[in-house]
C-alpha positions in Angstrom: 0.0 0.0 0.0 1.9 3.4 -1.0 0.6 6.8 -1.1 -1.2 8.2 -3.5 -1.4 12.2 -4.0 -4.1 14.4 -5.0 -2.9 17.2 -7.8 -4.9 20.2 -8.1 -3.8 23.8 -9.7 -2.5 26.9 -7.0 -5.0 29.2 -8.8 -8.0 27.3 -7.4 -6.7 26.5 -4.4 -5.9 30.3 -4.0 -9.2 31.1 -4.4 -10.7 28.5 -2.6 -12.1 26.5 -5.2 -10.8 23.3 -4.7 -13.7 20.5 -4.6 -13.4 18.7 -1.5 -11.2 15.8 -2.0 -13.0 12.2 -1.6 -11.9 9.0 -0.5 -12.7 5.8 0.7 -11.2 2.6 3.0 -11.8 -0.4 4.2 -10.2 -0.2 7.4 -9.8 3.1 9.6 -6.8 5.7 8.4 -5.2 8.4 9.0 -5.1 11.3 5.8 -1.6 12.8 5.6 -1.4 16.5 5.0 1.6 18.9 4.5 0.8 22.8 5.5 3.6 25.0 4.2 6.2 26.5 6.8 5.1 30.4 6.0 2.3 32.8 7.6 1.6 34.1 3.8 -1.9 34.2 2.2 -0.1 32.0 -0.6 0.1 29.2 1.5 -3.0 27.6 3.6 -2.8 27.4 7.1 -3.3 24.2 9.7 -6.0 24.6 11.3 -6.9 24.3 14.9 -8.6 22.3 17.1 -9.8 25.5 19.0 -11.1 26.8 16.3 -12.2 24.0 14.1 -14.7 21.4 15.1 -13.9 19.0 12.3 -10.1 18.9 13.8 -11.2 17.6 16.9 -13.3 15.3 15.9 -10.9 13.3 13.8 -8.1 14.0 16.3 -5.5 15.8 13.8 -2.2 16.3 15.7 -0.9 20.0 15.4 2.5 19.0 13.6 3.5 15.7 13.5 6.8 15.5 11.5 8.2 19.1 11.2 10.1 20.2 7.9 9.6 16.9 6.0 9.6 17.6 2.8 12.0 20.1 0.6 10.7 21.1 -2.1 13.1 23.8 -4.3 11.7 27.7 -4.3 9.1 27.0 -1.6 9.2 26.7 2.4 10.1 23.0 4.2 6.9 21.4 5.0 5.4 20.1 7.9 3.2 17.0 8.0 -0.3 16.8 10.1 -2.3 13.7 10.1 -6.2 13.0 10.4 -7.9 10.2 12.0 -10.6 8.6 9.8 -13.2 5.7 10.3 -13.5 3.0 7.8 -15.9 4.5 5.0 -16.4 6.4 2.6 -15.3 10.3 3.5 -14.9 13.8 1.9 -12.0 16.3 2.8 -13.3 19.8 2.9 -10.3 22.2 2.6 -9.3 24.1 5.9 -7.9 27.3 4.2 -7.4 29.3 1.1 -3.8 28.5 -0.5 -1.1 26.2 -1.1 -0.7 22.9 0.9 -0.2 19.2 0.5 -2.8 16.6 0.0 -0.1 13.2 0.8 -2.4 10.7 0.4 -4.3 8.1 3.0 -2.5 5.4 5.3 -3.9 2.3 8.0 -4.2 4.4 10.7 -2.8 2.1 12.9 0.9 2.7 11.3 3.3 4.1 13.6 4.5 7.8 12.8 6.9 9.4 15.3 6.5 12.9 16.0 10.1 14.2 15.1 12.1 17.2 13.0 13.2 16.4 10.3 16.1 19.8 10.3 16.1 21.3 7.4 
């Protein structure tokens, strides 16, 4: 089972018109999301469970791997992940702008919190 991503264009994601992304499983996951490393409108922002019912219900950790990815001309990345039932499921987008859909995992795989130092 690898990961699978979801491409989409900045332009829509910009101007929050991304449709929400759907998926299903068999078994009960955990969706893998990167949020870029910048407070910039260009980039979409984690959300929190304060502030966002949707993240507490599906018990999304704040930042689970921190600069992970390294992508040239754009910040590090830091991964979140949220906690799915088996089913069938749609991701509504948290924010207007850039970030990373990384694809959908058993939740039950083991993924230590760490830094990854850029």
């Amino acid at each position: 089972m690898g990961l699978t991503g979801v491409r989409f264009t900045y332009s829509l994601a910009e101007q929050g018109k991304l449709p929400p992304i759907e998926f299903e499983t068999d078994f009960p996951a955990k969706v893998i999301v990167g949020y870029f490393t910048c407070n910039s409108d260009k980039y979409a922002q984690p959300p929190r469970a304060e502030t966002n019912q949707l993240v507490a219900e599906r018990n999304m950790v704040d930042t689970q791997i921190w600069n992970a990815i390294k992508i040239d001309g754009l910040p590090s990345v830091n991964i979140h992940l949220i906690d799915y039932p088996a089913g069938k499921h749609k991701l509504e987008l948290f924010d207007n702008g850039l970030f990373l859909f990384l694809g959908v995992v058993v939740k039950d795989i083991s993924i230590k919190t760490r830094s990854e130092g850029f």
